[in-house]
Phi, psi and omega in degrees: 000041193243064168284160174211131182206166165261012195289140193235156227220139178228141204254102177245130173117112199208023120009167149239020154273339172298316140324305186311299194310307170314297168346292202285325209261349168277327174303296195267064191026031155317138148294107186238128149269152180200155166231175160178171194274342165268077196288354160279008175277347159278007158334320145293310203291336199264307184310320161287345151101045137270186193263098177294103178296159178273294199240113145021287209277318173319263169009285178293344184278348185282349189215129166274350141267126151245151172247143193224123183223106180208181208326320195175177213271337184286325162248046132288327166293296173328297183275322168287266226342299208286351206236005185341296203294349175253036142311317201296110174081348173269141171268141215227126170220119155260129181233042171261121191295144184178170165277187171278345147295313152312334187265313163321318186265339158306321219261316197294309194299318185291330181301313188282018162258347172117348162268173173280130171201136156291120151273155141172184220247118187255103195262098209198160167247150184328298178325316205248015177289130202111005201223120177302328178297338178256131179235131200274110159239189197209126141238128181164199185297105166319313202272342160296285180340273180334301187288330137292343175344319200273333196265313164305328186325318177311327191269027175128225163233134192242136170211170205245120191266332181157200199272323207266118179323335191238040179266334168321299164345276186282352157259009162302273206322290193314329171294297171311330186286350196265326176305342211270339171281321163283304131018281210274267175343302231260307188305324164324282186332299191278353148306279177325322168302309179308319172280020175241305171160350194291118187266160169331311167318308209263359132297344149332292197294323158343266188309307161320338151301290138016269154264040188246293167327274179339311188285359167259025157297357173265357183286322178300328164276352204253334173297292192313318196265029175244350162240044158085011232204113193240076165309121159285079189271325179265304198206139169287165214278304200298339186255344159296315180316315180289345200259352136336295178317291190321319182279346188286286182266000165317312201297330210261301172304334208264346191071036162261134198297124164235050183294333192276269176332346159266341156332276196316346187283324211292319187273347208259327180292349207262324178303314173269314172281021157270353181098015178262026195281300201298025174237199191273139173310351164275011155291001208253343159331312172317296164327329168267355154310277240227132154343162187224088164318091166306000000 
């Protein structure tokens, strides 16, 4: 990423991913202006050559890109609202976490100002922005993306999911529902190990076995579930369930919480008395299809 170019790039949000952000578009020789309402946190960064705007409305006229990663979508309305008019031609990538709908309704408002505007999402720690580990995505008007594409490049691997704003949004969350799922298995797990004497270490590798298998079990379920259709080629619903059980009370006897495996028993019972038991586990996509009534 040791590029040297002129493309000149505005930082708004000096975080400290934001710091990151700014950092990488100064490394890979960008001209970056940057702001933020504590303006002593550009201090390295202005000392490493960026320019520090006095306002808001500076800040976007120094660039016809900006990136703006700051507290929430609100307060993003909050700091361009007061700069409307230096909106006009400018292209906007919020890399501010929020959802999908907030990144949509973000997207309408910057239009009717006349500006181009990007959502999208940073699944990166501060540290690796700049970095092929860190991955960037971006949704909206393909023909925005492309025309910075060269410029974002700095900031990782960047990559482009489609026209609708809140598809960044929404493979943030899914990327979290999956870390926060595996996470969570493993810690049942190493509770469980633990009342035998068996330490976290030393059940790492195990379990990282594990879900290395499992995950290659998704293209083949990502078939199934896109064509409706859940043959029980490895193990039926009704026979995962019982094996449910086990972990349910192995949990219960070891004195380990088992609110997470009786969720998952909860939905799988729900699954089966819908008439799926005899299919493949990826049927339960429906349960997580629909809302849930208490």
């Amino acid at each position: 990423m040791n590029r040297t170019t002129d493309t000149s790039v505005t930082v708004i949000g000096l975080g400290l991913m934001g710091r990151a952000l700014a950092g990488a578009f100064l490394k890979a020789g960008h001209p970056t202006t940057v702001w933020n309402r504590t303006s002593a946190k550009a201090g390295q960064l202005v000392a490493e050559g960026a320019r520090l705007a006095p306002t808001v409305g500076d800040a976007l006229k120094a660039s016809s890109l900006t990136i703006i990663c700051v507290t929430d979508y609100q307060a993003v309305r909050e700091l361009l609202g007061a700069s409307d008019s230096e909106l006009g031609g400018r292209t906007l990538i919020n890399l501010t976490s929020g959802d999908s709908a907030q990144a949509r309704e973000a997207a309408q408002w910057a239009e009717q100002r006349g500006a181009r505007y990007l959502d999208g999402a940073i699944m990166a720690i501060p540290s690796a922005i700049g970095t092929a580990e860190a991955v960037i995505l971006h949704s909206g008007p393909q023909p925005d993306f492309e025309a910075h594409r060269s410029t974002i490049d700095a900031l990782g691997t960047v990559t482009y999911l489609g026209a609708d704003h809140g598809l960044a949004s929404l493979y943030d969350v899914a990327g979290l529902a999956m870390m926060w799922s595996v996470l969570n298995a493993w810690l049942q797990g190493t509770a469980m190990l633990r009342t035998a004497g068996v330490d976290a270490a030393t059940f790492a590798p195990f379990a990282r076995q594990i879900a290395a298998g499992v995950a290659e079990w998704l293209p083949g379920y990502a078939e199934q579930i896109d064509r409706g259709s859940f043959p029980a080629e490895v193990s039926a619903l009704e026979t995962d369930a019982r094996a449910m059980n086990h972990l349910i009370e192995e949990s219960e006897a070891v004195g380990v919480n088992a609110e997470l495996p009786k969720l998952i028993k909860a939905m799988a019972d729900r699954a089966i008395a819908a008439g799926h038991g005899g299919e493949q586990y990826p049927v339960l996509i429906e349960e997580f299809s629909r809302p849930h009534n208490d």
